[in-house]
C-alpha positions as CSV (number, residue, x, y, z in Angstrom):
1,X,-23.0,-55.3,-23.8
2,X,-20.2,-55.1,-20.8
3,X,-17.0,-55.5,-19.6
4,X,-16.3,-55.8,-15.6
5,X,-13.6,-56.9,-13.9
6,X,-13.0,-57.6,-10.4
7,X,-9.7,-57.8,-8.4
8,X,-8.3,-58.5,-5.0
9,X,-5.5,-56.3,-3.7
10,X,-2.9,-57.1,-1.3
11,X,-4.5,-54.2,0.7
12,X,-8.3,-54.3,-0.3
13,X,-10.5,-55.0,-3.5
14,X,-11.5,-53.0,-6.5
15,X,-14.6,-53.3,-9.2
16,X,-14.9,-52.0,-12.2
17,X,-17.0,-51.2,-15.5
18,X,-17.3,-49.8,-19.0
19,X,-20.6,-47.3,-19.0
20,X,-22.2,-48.4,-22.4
21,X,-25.6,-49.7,-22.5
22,X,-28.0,-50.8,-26.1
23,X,-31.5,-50.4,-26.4
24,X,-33.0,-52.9,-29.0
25,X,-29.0,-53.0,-30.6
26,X,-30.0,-49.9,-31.9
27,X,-29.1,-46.5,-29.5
28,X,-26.2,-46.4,-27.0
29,X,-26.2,-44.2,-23.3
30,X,-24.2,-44.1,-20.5
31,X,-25.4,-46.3,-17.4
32,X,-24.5,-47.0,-14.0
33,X,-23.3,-51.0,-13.7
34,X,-21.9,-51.4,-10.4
35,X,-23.7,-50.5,-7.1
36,X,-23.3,-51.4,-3.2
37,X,-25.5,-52.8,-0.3
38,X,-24.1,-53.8,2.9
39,X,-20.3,-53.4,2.0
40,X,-20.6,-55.7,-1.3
41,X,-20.6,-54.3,-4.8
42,X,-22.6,-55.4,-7.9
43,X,-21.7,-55.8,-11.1
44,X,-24.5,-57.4,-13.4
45,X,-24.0,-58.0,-17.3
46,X,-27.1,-58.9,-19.1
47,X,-31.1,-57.8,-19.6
48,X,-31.6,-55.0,-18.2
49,X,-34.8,-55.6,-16.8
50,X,-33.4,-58.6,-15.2
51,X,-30.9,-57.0,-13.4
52,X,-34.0,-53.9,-12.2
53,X,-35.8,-56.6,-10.8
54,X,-32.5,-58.7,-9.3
55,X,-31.2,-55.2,-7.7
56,X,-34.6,-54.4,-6.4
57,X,-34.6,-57.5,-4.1
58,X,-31.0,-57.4,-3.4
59,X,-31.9,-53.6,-1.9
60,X,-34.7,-55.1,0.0
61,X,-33.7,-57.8,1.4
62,X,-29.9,-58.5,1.4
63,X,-28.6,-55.5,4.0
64,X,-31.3,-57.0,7.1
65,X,-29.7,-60.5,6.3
66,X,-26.3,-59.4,6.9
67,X,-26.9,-57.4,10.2
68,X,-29.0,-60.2,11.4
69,X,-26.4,-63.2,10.1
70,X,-23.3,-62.1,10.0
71,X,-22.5,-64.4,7.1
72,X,-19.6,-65.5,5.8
73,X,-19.0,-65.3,1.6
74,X,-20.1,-69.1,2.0
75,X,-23.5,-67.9,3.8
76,X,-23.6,-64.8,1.7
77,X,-23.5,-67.1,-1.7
78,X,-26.4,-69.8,-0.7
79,X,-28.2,-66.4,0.7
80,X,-27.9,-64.9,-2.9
81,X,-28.4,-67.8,-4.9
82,X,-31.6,-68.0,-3.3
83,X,-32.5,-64.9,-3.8
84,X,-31.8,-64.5,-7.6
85,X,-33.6,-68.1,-8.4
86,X,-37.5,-66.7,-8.3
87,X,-36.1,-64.0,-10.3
88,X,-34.6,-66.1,-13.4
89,X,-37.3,-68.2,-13.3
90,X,-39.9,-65.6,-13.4
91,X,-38.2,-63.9,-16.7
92,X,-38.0,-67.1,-18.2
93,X,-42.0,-67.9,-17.1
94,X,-42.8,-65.3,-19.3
95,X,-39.9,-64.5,-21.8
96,X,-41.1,-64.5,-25.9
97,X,-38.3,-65.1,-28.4
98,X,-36.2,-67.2,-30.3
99,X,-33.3,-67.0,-27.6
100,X,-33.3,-67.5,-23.9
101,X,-30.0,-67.1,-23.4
102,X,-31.0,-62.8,-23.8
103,X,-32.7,-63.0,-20.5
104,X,-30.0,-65.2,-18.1
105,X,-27.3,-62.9,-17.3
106,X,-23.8,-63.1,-14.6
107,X,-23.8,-60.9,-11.3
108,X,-20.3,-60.3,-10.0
109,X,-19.9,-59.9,-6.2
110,X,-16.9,-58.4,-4.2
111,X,-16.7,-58.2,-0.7
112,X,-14.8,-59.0,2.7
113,X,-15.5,-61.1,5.3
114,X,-13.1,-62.6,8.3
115,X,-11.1,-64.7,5.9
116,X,-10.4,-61.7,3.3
117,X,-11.7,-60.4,0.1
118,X,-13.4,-62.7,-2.3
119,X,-14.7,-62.6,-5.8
120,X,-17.9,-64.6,-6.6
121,X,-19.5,-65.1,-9.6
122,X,-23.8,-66.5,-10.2
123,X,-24.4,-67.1,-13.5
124,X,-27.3,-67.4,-15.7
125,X,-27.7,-70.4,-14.7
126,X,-27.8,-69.4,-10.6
127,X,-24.4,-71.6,-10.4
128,X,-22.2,-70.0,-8.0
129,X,-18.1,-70.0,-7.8
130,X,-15.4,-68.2,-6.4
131,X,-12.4,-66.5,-8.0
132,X,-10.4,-65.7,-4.8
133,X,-7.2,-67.7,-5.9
134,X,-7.0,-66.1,-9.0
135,X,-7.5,-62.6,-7.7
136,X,-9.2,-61.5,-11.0
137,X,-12.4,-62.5,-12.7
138,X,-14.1,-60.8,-15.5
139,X,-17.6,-61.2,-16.9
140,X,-19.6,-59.3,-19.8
141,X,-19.7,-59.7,-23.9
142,X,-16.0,-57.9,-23.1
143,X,-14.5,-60.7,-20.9
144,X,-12.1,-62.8,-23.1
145,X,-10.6,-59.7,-24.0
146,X,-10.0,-58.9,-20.7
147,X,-8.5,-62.2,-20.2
148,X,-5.9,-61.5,-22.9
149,X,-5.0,-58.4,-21.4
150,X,-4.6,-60.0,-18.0
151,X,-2.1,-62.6,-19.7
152,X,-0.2,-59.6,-21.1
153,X,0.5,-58.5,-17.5
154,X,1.3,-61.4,-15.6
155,X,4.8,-60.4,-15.6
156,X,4.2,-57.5,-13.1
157,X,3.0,-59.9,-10.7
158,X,-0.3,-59.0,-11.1
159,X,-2.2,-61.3,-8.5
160,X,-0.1,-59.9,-5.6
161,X,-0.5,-55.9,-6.0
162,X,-1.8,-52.9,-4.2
163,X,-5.1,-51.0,-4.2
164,X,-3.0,-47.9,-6.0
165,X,-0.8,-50.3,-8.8
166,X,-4.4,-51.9,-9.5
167,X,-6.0,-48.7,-9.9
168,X,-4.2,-48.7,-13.4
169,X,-4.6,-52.1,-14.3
170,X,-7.8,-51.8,-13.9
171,X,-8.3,-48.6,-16.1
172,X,-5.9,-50.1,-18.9
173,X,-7.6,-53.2,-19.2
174,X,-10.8,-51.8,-20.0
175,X,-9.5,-49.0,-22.3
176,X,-7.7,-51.2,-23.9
177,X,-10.9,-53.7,-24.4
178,X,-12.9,-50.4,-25.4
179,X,-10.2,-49.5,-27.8
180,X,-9.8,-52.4,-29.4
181,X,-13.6,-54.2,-29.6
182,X,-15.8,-51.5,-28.9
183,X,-17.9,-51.8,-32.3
184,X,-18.0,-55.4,-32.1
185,X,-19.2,-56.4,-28.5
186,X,-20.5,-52.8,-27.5
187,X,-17.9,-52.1,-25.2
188,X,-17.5,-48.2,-24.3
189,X,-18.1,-45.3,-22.8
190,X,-16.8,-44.3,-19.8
191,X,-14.6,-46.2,-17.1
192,X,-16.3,-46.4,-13.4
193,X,-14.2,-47.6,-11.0
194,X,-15.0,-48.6,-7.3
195,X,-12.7,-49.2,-4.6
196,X,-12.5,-50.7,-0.8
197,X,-9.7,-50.6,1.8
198,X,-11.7,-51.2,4.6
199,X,-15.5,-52.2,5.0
200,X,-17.1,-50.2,2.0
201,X,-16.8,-49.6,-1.4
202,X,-15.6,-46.2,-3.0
203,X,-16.8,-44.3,-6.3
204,X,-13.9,-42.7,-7.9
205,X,-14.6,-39.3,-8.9
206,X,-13.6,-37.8,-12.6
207,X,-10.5,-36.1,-11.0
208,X,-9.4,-39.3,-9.7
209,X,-10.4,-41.4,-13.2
210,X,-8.1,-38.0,-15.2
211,X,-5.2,-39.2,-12.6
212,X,-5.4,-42.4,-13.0
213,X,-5.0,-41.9,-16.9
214,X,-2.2,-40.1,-16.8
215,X,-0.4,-42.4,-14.7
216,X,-1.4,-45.1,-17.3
217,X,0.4,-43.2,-20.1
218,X,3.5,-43.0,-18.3
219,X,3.1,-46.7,-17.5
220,X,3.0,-47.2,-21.3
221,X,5.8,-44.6,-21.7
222,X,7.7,-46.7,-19.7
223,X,7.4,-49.8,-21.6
224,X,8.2,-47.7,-24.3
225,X,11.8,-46.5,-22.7
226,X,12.7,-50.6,-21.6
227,X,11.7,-51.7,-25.2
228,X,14.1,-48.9,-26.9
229,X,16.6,-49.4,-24.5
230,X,16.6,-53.1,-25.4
231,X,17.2,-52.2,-29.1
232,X,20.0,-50.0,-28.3
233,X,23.9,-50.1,-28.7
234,X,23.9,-47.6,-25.9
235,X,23.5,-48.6,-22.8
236,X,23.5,-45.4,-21.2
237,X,21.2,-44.4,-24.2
238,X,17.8,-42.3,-22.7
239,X,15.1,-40.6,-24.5
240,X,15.3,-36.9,-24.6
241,X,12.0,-36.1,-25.2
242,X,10.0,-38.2,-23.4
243,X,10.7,-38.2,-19.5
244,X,9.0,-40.8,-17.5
245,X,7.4,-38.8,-14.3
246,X,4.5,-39.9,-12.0
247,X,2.4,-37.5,-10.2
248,X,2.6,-37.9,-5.9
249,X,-1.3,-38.6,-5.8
250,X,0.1,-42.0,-7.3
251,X,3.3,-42.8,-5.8
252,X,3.7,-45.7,-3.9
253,X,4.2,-44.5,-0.2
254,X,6.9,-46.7,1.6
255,X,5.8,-48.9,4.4
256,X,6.2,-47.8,7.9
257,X,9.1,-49.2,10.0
C-alpha cells in the first residue's frame, strides 16, 4: 500500500512518499518509492514487480529520448504512455488470480519543461492526465485521505506556496494519513521527500526530514495559540508555556528589492 503526493510550488516542485511496503499482506519493510531520470521523478503505487519491470525501461530508454527530443510534458506523456503499454499488457498476458486490478497500478510524474512544472498521472489503465491547475495530486491506497487533508488546508492558500511552506505540507499530510489509517490501507513508515528548484530533483536527508518536523509542530502549536485565543475573554491573552518559535533553516527569507 502507498501514499504520494505531488505538488507545484510558486518556486519549484516537490514529491513525496510514505516508505511502507507488504509482501503477500503479510510482512512490512521500508522501500524506496520515488526515483529520478532525466530531471523527472517517479512515484509508482501498485505490484511491485510491475513497477521493477516499468522502472527498468524508464532507465533504459527515457533519458536518450529527452537529450535527443527535447520534449515538452505533451511529448514526454505520449513518449511514456508508450512505453508503459508492452509492460501492462505483458503482466496481464500472464497474470493468475481472481483480481486483475492487483497487477495495474498509477505512476506519478513531476517535472519542468518551458511552460513550468507539471504533475501527470498514467493509470492502470495507461490513461494519461494532468494535474497542473490544481497544483496537487495524490495517488496510492492512501490518496482520499490525502485529499481530506488538502481540503483542511485550503485556507492557507495552499495552491500558490513556496518550495520551504510546502515542505511542511507535505510532511503533515502524510503523517497525518500514517497516523490516522496506517493499519487499514498500510500506510507507514518513514516520510521521503524530494525536491526541485531548478532542473533536478533533490533527496532530503534525515536532518532535513527532523527539521522539517519540528517546524510542523510549531505549525500545529500555532493553530493551537489562534484557536485559544478565539475562546478567550482576553484579548491580550498568550500562552505562557508554549512559545511559538521557528528555527532560521525554515524561515521565510524576504525577497530581494
Amino acid at each position: 500500500m502507498t501514499l504520494i503526493v505531488g505538488f507545484i510550488a510558486e518556486d519549484g516542485a516537490l514529491i513525496a512518499s510514505d516508505s511502507e511496503a507488504s509482501e503477500s499482506g503479510h510482512s512490512r519493510y521500508d522501500v524506496e518509492k520515488i526515483w529520478t531520470i532525466g530531471g523527472l521523478a517517479f512515484g509508482y503505487s501498485g505490484s511491485g514487480a510491475t513497477r521493477q519491470n516499468l522502472q527498468h525501461i524508464l532507465e533504459t530508454n527515457l533519458e536518450t529520448y529527452i537529450d535527443a527530443n527535447k520534449p515538452d510534458r505533451w511529448g514526454l506523456k505520449d513518449y511514456l504512455v508508450s512505453l508503459m503499454q508492452p509492460i501492462i499488457q505483458s503482466a496481464y498476458a500472464n497474470y493468475v488470480g481472481p483480481n486483475y486490478m492487483q497487477i495495474a497500478g498509477t505512476l506519478l510524474v513531476v517535472g519542468k519543461d518551458d511552460n513550468g512544472c507539471f504533475l501527470l498521472e498514467i493509470d492502470a489503465n495507461n490513461t494519461a492526465t494532468f494535474y497542473d491547475e490544481r497544483r496537487f495530486h495524490a495517488i496510492g491506497s492512501g490518496s482520499p485521505a490525502a485529499y481530506a487533508v488538502y481540503s483542511l488546508i485550503e485556507n492557507y492558500d495552499s495552491k500558490h506556496q513556496s518550495i520551504e511552506q510546502l515542505k511542511l505540507v507535505s510532511h503533515r499530510m502524510l503523517d497525518s494519513c500514517i497516523n490516522v489509517i496506517a493499519g487499514s490501507s498500510g500506510v507507514g513508515g518513514n516520510i521521503d521527500i524530494w525536491l526541485s528548484q531548478d532542473e533536478e530533483f533533490l533527496k532530503l536527508d534525515a536532518g532535513a526530514i527532523e527539521l522539517i518536523r519540528y517546524g510542523v509542530d510549531q505549525w500545529k502549536l500555532s493553530e493551537k495559540e489562534t484557536l485559544d485565543k478565539l475562546y478567550s475573554s482576553d484579548d491580550q491573552a498568550t500562552l505562557e508555556d508554549d512559545t511559538v518559535t521557528m528555527p532560521d533553516e525554515l524561515q521565510l527569507q524576504p525577497e530581494e528589492s
